[in-house]
C-alpha positions in Angstrom: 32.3 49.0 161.4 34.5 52.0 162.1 38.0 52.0 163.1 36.4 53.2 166.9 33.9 50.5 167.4 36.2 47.8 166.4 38.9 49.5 168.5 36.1 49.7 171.5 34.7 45.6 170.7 38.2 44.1 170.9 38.9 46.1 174.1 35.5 44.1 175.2 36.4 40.7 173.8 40.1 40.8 175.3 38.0 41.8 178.8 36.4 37.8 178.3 32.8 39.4 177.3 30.6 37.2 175.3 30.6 38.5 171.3 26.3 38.4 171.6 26.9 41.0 174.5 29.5 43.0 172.9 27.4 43.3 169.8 24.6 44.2 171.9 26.4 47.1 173.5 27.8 48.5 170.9 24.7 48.6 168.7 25.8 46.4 165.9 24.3 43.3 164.4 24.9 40.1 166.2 25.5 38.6 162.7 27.5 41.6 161.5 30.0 40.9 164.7 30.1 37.7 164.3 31.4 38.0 160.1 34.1 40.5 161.7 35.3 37.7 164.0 35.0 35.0 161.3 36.9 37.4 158.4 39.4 38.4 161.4 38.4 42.0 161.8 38.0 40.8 165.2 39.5 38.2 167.7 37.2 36.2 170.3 39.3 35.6 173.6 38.5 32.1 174.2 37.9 32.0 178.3 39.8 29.2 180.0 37.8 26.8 182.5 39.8 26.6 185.3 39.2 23.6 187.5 40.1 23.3 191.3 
């Protein structure tokens, strides 16, 4: 992946989008996005529950 798309994917992460999504929008393999996550190219925003 480019410098760009990983640019453009974090940006999506960090907005609380689901990596299967993100991958999807951008094109990529959903197995190629998830090895950038896993090696640390890219980091998954884990969303918080929040409970009332």
């Amino acid at each position: 992946m480019t410098d760009d798309v990983l640019l453009k994917a974090q940006q999506y992460l960090n907005e609380g989008q689901e990596p299967c999504d993100v991958a999807d929008q951008l094109g990529i393999k959903r197995d190629t996005f998830s090895k950038a996550i896993r090696t640390g190219r890219l980091h998954n925003i884990k969303k918080k529950n929040i409970k009332h």
